[in-house]
N, C-alpha and C positions, 0 to 999 in steps of 0.2 A: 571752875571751868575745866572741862575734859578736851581740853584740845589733843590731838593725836598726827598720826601723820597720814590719815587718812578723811582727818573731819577737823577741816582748819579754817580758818578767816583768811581770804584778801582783800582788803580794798573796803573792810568792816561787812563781807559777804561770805557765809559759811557755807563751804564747798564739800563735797565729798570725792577725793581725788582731784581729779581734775574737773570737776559737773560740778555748779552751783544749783545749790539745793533748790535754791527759787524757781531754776529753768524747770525743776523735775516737778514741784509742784504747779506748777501750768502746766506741763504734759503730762500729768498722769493725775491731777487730783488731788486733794486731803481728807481722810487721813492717806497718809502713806508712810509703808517703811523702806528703806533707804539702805543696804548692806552694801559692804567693801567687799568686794573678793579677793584685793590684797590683805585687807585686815586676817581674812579666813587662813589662806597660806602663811602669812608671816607669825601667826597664834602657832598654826601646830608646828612650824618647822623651829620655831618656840622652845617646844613642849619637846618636839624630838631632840633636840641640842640638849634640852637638859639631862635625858636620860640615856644618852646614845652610848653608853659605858656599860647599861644593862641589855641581856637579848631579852626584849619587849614587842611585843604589839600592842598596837594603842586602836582602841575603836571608840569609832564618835557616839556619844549619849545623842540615840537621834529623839528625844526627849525633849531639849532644848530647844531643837529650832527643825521642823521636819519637812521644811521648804524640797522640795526637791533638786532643785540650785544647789543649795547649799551641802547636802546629803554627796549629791555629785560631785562638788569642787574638792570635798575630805575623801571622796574615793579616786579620785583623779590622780592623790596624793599618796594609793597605798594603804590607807586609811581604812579600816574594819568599822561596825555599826554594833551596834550593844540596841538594842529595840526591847520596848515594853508591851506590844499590841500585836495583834494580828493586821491590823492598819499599819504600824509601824515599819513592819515585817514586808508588806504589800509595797508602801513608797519607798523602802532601803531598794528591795528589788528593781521596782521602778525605776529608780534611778540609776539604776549600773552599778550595783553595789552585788558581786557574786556570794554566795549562799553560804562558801564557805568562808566568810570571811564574816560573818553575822552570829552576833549571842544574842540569844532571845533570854528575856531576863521578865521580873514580872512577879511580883507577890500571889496573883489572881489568873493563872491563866486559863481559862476555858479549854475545854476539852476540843471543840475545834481548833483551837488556836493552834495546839500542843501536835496534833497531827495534822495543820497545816506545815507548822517549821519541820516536823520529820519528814515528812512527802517533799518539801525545797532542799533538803539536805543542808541544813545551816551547822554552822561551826559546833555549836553547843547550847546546851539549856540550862538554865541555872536554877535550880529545885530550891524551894524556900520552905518546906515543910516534908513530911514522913510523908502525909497522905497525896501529896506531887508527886513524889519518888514513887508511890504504888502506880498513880496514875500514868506517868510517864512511859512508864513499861509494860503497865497493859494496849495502852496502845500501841507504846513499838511493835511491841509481839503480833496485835493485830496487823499491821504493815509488815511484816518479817523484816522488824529493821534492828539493829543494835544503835542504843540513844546512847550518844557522850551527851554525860551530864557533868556540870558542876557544882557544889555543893555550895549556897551561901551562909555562912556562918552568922549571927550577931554575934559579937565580940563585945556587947556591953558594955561599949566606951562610948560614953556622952558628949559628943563636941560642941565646944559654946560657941554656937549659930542658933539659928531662929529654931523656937521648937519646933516648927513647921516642917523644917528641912533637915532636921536631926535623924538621923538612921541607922545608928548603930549603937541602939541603948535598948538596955532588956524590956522596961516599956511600951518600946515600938513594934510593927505589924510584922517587919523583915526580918529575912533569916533565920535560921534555926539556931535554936539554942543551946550555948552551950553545953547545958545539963544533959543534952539529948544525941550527944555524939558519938556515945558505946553504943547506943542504941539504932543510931541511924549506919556507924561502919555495918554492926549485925547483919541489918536488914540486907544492905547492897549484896551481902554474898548471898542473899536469899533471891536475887530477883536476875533472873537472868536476862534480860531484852536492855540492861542497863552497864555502860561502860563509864567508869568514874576516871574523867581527866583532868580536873580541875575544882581547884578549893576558892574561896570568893570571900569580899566583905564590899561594904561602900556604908561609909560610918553617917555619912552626910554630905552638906552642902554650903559653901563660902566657910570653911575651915581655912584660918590664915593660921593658926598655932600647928606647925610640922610634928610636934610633939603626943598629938592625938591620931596620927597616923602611926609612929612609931610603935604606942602602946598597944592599937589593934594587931600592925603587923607581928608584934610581939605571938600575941596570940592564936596569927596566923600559921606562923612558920611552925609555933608545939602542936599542932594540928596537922602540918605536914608533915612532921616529924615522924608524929605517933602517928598517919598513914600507911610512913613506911613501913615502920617498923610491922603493922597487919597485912605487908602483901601490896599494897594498893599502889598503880604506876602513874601516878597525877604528877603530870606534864606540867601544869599553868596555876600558876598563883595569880587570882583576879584582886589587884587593890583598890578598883572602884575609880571614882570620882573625886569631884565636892572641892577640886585645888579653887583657888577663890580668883574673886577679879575686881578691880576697883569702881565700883558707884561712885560713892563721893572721894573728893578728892583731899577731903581734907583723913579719910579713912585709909590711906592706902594699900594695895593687896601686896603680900607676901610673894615675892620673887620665885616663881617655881623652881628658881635654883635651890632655893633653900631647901625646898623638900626635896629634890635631888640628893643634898649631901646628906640626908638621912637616911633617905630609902636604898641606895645604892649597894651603901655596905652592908647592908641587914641582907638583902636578896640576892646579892652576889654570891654567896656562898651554897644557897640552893640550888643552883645549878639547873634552874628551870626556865623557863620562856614566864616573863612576868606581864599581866594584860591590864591597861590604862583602860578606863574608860570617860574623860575629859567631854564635857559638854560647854556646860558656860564657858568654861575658862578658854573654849575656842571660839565663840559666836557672839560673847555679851556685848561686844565695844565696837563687834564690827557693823552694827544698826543701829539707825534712829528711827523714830517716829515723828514724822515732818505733821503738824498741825499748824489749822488756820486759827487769827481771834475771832471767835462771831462777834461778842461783847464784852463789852468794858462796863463796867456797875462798882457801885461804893452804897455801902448798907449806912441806918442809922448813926452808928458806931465810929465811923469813918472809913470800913474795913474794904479796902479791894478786891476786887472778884477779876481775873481774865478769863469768860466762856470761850471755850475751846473747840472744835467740831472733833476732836479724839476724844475719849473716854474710858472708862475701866473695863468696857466692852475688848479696846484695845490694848491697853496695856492695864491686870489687874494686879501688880504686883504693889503699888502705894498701898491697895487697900486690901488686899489678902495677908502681908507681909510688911505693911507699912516700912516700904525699901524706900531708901532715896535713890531718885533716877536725876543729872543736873537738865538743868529744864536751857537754853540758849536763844536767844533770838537769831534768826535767820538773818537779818541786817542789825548792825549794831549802833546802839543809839549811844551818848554820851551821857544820858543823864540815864539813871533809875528808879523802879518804884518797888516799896513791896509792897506785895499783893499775894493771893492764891489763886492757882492756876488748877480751872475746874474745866471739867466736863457735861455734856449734854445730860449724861444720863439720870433718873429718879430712882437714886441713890444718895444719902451723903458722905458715903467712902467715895464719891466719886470724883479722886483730887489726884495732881500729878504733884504737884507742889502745897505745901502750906506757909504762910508768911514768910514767903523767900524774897529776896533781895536778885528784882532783874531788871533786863534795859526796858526803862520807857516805852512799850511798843503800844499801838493803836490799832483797831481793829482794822481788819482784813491783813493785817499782816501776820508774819510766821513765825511759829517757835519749834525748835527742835528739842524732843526728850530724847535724851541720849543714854547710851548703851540697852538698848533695845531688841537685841540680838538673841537674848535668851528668856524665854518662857513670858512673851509679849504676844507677838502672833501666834503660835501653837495655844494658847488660853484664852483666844481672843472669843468671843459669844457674838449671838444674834438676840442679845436681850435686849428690850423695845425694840425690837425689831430691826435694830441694825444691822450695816451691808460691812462686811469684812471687808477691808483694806485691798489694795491693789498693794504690790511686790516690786521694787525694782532690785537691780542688781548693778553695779558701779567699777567696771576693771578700765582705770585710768582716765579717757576720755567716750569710753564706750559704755551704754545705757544699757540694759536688757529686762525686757519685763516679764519676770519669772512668778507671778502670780495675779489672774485679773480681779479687778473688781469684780464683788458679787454684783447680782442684780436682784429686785423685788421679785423675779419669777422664781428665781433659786430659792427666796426664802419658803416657798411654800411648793419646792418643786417634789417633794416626797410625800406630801398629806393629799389626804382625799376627802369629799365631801359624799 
């Protein structure tokens, strides 16, 4: 069980603050998701406590969860945006997030994209290859603008997380390589429309061992080293993401203090402004995903089934990533069953739970997937034709519904016959 101090049982009734979940699914529906906007504040003021020893800015991976609530609540707080999209880049904006306070980041950026961020004047852009860094500055030059860019390095360190979410091994699509660093200092004094402020990694994602942070950073700082020593005035060392959060609870995450006591004294001596870019690790615990039972069914075998009206449509991370999310009943029963906890979809990845041990519930009643805060709704599809989720949002005793349900018009509101 993930109980927290924001998603608790009274009275065998699981609450979110002060709102009992049941009330939010009668007024607003199932699926839904369910976010704390305490949980949101108390994560990064969190994350800030840990590292408040180093001069840092921290920008939200709006990646994770790009609600616009949400987006808001971490700029409300000071908080900067790290974006992957030209959409990205649009809802940061959108939300009161100013320009210079946003890294446009992005293996793939399209050449719109690239002179959409220069024309908002964002903080920086982070080049992942030679042939970016050309692109970058022919079109500043077209704008008559001077682009701060930052360079993302792979650093060739393999973190054991899911292949999936692994990012900083030679392998993978990110960053420039190693091998390519004489050649990329080179080029930059070749290109004038380009100002180089900052150096970059993000090795991956749910890293709880602080020690593969360590040995990127390693990497990073010879890198900044040998910058200077070329001339070059890089202000900001970007150490990414990827700090972890707890799913299961019998797994649990690594204390950000701890990568605190690593990263601290390594960067301190730089003398530079160092830039977080924390996604999950601020949004995964503060959401659930409230589901009804349609049906109860037992196969041949004897094997239980709970059909659920949520689905991998909504949350695809079981069956992308086979992650464990804990699954809870909305009222709690004394007795239990196991069963697997499945979805509508035609798919057989289409599971939140497999042969889990939970309360006796009956249909029409409710189960909470929990920590569903990060890469649930932002991945969520319209495959069979499903309506995306309705949004609430949860500060103490106050409700706010910061995303409506789709309707069947929306799904077909951009095609033509």
């Amino acid at each position: 069980m993930l109980d927290s101090n924001y998603f608790y049982y009274t009275d065998k009734r699981l609450n979110c603050d002060e709102v009992r979940l049941e009330e939010l699914a009668s007024t607003f529906g199932t699926p839904l998701y369910v976010t704390s906007s305490k949980s949101l504040v108390d994560s990064y003021n969190a994350f800030e406590h840990a590292f408040r020893a180093l001069p840092h800015f921290t920008c939200y991976s709006v990646k994770a969860n790009f609600n616009l609530s949400v987006i808001r609540a971490f700029a409300e707080l000071g908080c900067g945006c790290d974006v992957n999209s030209g959409g990205e880049l649009y809802r940061a904006l959108q939300a009161g997030v100013a320009p210079d306070k946003i890294i446009f980041a992005g293996v793939g950026k399209k050449h719109e994209e690239i002179m959409y961020s220069l024309k908002c004047g964002v903080f920086m852009l982070k080049a992942e290859s030679i042939s970016e860094l050309r692109s970058i500055d022919r079109i500043a030059g077209e704008l008559g603008k001077i682009a701060s860019v930052a360079l993302r390095i792979n650093p060739n360190v393999t973190a054991e997380t899911h292949p999936y979410i692994t990012t900083g091994g030679s392998k993978e699509k990110f960053g420039i390589d190693e091998a390519e660093i004489p050649e990329v200092f080179a080029l930059l004094g070749q290109l004038p429309n380009l100002r180089l402020i900052g150096l970059d990694m993000h090795i991956g994602s749910q890293i709880f061992d602080p020690e593969y942070y360590v040995a990127a950073t390693v990497k990073l700082l010879a890198l900044f080293n040998l910058s200077k020593t070329l001339g070059f005035a890089v202000e900001f060392l970007d150490i990414g993401g990827g700090f972890p959060v707890t799913y299961d609870p019998l797994k649990p995450a690594t204390l950000i203090e701890r990568f605190a006591e690593k990263l601290v004294p390594m960067l301190q001596p730089a003398g530079v402004t160092v830039i977080f870019e924390p996604g999950r690790y601020l949004v995964a615990n503060a959401s659930v995903l409230l589901t009804k039972i349609l049906y109860k069914k037992r196969n041949h075998a004897g094997k239980e089934f709970l059909v659920v009206d949520a689905g991998m449509t909504e949350l695809i991370r079981p069956a992308l990533y086979q992650s464990h999310h804990e699954v809870q009943a909305v009222s709690r029963h004394d007795k239990t069953v196991v069963a697997d906890v499945v979805g509508p979809i035609c798919e057989s990845s289409d599971f939140f739970a497999r042969h889990r041990e939970i309360d006796a519930v009956e249909e029409g009643e409710l189960l909470a997937v929990m920590s569903c805060g990060a890469y649930a709704s932002v991945m969520s599809s319209n495959y069979n034709g499903r309506l995306r989720p309705a949004e609430v949002m949860v500060n103490g005793s106050e409700v706010k519904l910061v995303r409506k349900r789709e309707s069947y018009e929306q799904l077909i509101l951009n095609e033509l016959l």
